[in-house]
KOLMI-948867 format. One record per residue (C-alpha): residue in three letters; y, z negated, x. Coordinates in steps of 0.001 Angstrom, whole numbers, padded with zeros to 6 digits, always signed. Each point is the difference from the previous one (the first is absolute). Layout:
alaYZX
...
REM end
This chain:
unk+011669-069792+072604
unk-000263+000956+003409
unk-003190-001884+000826
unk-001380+001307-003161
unk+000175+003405+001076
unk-001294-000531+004048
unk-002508-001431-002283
unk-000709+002965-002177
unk+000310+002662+003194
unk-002421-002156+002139
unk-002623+000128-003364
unk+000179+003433-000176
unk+000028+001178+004045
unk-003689-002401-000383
unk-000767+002367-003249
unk+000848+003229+001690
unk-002293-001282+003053
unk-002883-001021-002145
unk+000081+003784-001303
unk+000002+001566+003696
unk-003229-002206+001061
unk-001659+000737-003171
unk+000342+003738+000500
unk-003201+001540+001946
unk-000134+002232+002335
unk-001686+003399-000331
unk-002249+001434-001076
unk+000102-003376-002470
unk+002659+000140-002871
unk+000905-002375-002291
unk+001818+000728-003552
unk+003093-001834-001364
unk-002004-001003-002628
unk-002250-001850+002540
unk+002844-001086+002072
unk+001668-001311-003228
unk-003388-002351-000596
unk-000625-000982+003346
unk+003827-001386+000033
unk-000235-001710-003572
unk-002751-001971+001666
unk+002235-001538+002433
unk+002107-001210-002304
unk+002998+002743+000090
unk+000771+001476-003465
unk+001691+002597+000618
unk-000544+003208-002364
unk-001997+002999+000168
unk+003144+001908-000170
unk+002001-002094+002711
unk-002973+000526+002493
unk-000029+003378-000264
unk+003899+000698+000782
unk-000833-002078+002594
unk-002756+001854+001376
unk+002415+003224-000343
unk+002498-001865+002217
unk-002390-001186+002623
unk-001929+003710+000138
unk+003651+000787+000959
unk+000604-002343+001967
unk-003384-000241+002154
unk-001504+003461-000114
unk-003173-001321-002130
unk-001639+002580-001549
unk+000004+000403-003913
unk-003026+002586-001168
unk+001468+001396-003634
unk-002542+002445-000187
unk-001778-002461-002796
unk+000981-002784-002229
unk-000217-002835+000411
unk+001808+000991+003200
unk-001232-001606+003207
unk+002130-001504+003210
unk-001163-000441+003823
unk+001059-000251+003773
unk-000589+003166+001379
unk-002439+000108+002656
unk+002548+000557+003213
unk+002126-002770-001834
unk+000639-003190+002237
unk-000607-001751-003242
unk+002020-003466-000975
unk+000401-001585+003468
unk+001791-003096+000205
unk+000323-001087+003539
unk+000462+002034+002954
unk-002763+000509+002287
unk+000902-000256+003903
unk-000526+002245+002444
unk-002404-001993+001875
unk-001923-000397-003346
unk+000058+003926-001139
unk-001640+000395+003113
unk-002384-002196+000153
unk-001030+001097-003525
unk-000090+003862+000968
unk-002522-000509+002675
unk-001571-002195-002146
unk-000924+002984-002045
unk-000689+002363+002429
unk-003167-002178+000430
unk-000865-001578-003364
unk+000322+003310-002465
unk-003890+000874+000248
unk-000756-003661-000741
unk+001785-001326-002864
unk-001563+000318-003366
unk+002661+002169-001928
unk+000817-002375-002408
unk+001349-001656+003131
unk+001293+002564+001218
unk+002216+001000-003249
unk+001094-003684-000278
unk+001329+000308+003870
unk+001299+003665+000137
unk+003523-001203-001279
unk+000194-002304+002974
unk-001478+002546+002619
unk+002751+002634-001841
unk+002737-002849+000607
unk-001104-000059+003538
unk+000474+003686+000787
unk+003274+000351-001685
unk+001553-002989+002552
unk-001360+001809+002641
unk+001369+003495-000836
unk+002116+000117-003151
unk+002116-003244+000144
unk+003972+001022+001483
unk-000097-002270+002990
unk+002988-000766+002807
unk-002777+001651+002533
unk-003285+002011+000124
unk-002361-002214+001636
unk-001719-001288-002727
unk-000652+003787-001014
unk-001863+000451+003284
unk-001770-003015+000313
unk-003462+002051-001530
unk+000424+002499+002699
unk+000197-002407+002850
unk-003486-002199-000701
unk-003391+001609+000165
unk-003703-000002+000244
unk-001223+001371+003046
unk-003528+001371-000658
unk-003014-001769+002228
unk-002055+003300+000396
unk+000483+003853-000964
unk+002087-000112-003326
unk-001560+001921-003291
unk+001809+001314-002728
unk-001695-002107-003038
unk-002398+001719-002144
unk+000924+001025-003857
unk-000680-002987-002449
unk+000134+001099-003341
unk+002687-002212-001846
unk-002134-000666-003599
unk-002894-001396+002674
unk+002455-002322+001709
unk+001492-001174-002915
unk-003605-000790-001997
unk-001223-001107+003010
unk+002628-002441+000591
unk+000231-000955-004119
unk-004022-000651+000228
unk+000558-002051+003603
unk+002378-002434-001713
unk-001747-000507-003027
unk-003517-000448+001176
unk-001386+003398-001969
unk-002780+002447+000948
unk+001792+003239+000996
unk-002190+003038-000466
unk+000780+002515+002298
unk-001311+003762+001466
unk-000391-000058+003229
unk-000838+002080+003344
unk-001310-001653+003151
unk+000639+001925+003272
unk-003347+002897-000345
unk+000568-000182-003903
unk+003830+001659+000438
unk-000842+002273+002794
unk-002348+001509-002833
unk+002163-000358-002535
unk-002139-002282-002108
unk+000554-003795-001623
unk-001678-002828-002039
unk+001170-002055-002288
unk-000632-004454+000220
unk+001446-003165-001553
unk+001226-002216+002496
unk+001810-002830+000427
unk+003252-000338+002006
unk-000182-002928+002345
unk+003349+001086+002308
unk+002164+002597+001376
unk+000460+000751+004178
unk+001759+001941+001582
unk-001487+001421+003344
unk+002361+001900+002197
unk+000881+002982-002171
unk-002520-000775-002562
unk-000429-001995-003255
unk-003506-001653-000861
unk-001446-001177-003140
unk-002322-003065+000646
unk-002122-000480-002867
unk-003821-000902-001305
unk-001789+003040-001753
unk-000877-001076-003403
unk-004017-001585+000024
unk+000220-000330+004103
unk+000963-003433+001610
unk+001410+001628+003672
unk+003618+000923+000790
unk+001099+003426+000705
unk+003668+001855+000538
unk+000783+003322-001416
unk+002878+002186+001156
unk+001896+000198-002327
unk+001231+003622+000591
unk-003582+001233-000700
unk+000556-001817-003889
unk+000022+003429-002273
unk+000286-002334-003126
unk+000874-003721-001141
unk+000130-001707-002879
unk+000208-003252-000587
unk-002970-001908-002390
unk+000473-002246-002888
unk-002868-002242+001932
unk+001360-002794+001811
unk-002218-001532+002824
unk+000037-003170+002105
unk+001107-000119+003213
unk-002429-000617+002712
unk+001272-003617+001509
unk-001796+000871+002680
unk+001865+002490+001326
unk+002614-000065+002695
unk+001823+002458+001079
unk+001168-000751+002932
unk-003946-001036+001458
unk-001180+003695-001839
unk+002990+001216+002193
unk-000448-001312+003372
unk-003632-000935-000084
unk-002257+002236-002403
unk-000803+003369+000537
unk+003353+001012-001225
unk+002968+001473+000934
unk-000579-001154+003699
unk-003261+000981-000557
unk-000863-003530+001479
unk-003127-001270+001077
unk-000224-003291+001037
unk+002257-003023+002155
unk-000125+000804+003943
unk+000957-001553+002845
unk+001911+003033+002014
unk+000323+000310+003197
unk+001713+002876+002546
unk+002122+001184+002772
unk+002966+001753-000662
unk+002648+001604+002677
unk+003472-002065-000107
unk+002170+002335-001696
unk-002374+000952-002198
unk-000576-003563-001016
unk+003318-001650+000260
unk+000636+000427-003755
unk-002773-002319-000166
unk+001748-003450+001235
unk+002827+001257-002807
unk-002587+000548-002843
unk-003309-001489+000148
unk-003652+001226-000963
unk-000408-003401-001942
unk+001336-003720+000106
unk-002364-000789+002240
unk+000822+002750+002894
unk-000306-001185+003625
unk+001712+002512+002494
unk-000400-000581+003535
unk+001973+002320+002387
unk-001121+001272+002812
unk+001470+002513+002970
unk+000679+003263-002346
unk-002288-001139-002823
unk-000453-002543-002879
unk-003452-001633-001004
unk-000017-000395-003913
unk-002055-002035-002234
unk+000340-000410-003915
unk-002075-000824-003255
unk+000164+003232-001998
unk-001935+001642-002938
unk-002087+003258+001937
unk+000966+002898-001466
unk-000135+003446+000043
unk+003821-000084+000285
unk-000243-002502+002866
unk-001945+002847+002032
unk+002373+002313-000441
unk+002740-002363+000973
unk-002130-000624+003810
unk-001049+003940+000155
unk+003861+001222-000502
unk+001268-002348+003512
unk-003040+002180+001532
unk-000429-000602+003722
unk+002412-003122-000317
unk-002351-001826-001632
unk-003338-001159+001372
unk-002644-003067+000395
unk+000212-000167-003834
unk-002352-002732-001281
unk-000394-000672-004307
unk-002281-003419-000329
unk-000759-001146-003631
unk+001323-002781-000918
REM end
């Protein structure tokens, strides 16, 4: 008898769980009704009726969120809910996943995104909500940082309906039609509207770029995408260009390095200006010679405009500088 009912219990903690993962997360909703179906399927057989005392108990029990403001009436995870979470997440994990975010929320396509903001949630409440013996893994996010490279900008204002089409119509291959304003255009306070389609997103110190083909031209241009008044994503789905690669439109096109063309570089540069030079090279190829006070560099790099204003910020440290095509 006893085995019978370990039996029963362990049949219906499984049932209860199969309820908890089947309930979405807002602002989706699912109705007993639905849940009911969705169960059948699986073989349990339950009734109507059982499920939804269950469903009363589990609201209870888990702070899901029961809208009775219609019939049939309609059950989800509430947004700040950690949602069912089965294993526990350590701390070296939460924080791993937490920077994680910091750099991939402008990038992933929202359906993404909603599919991954239960684990990202997860992640933040181990790091600051979870009772722990001590506080360090509470402070681990304020002791790791990105030091900025050059004079830090506050981001411009992205519009969140023209980062979320833009993203939908990025992941599914569509033409996104947009109003935009290039630089004279918004000082003017006028815009045009074009079809284009989304090749990639970058991200350029504080700013995020749309790289895309104008509908009926064959070159590649980026738009800012804090100068997008309007998107909206088009039923029109396009091929992919196989030809292009991001990373050579990057680093070698006239892009976001505003590259040129492959160079042989050449220079002087004073010994403490150059030091951090022997720690992180120009290219793989770097040869540093040393000298009494000063370093003679060479590299392969892609000239630039951002390559000049590398040389021009060491000013007087740097001289005999030499670019030869290669």
């Amino acid at each position: 008898m006893a085995s019978t009912s370990r039996k029963s219990n362990k049949q219906g903690a499984i049932y209860l769980l199969e309820i908890l993962k089947k309930i979405p997360k807002q602002p989706k909703s699912i109705s007993c009704s639905e849940l009911h179906h969705a169960l059948t399927a699986q073989g349990y057989t339950q009734s109507l009726r059982t499920l939804q005392r269950d469903l009363q108990v589990l609201c209870d029990a888990f702070g899901i969120m029961c809208d009775d403001r219609q019939t049939p009436y309609r059950y989800q995870w509430s947004a700040q809910s950690r949602g069912l979470s089965i294993s526990q997440m350590n701390d070296q994990e939460a924080l791993l996943l937490q920077l994680a975010y910091q750099h991939l929320k402008h990038f992933l396509p929202n359906s993404a995104k909603a599919s991954l903001e239960s684990l990202f949630m997860q992640a933040g409440y181990e790091l600051y909500h979870r009772d722990a013996g001590d506080d360090h893994a509470k402070t681990w996010m304020k002791k790791v940082a990105i030091a900025p490279m050059a004079q830090p900008l506050l981001p411009p204002v992205i519009l969140p309906e023209v980062l979320e089409a833009v993203s939908a119509a990025l992941y599914d291959n569509r033409y996104l039609n947009i109003t935009y304003a290039n630089q004279a255009q918004r000082r003017h306070n006028f815009c045009s509207e074009y079809s284009v389609k989304p090749l990639a997103l970058v991200q350029q110190g504080s700013n995020l770029y749309l790289v895309a083909q104008f509908d009926g031209f064959d070159d590649i241009r980026h738009l800012a995408l804090h100068r997008c008044q309007t998107a909206s994503v088009s039923s029109l789905t396009f091929e992919y260009p196989s030809e292009f690669d991001l990373s050579e439109y990057i680093n070698q096109q006239a892009g976001f390095g505003f590259g040129r063309e492959r160079i042989c570089l050449e220079f002087c540069i004073d010994e403490i200006e150059g030091f951090h030079l022997t720690e992180t090279p120009l290219s793989a190829d770097q040869v540093i010679q040393a000298y009494d006070g000063y370093y003679h560099v060479r590299a392969t790099v892609v000239d630039s405009d951002m390559l000049d204003r590398w040389l021009n910020g060491f000013g007087k440290s740097v001289w005999q500088v030499k670019k030869t095509v290669v």
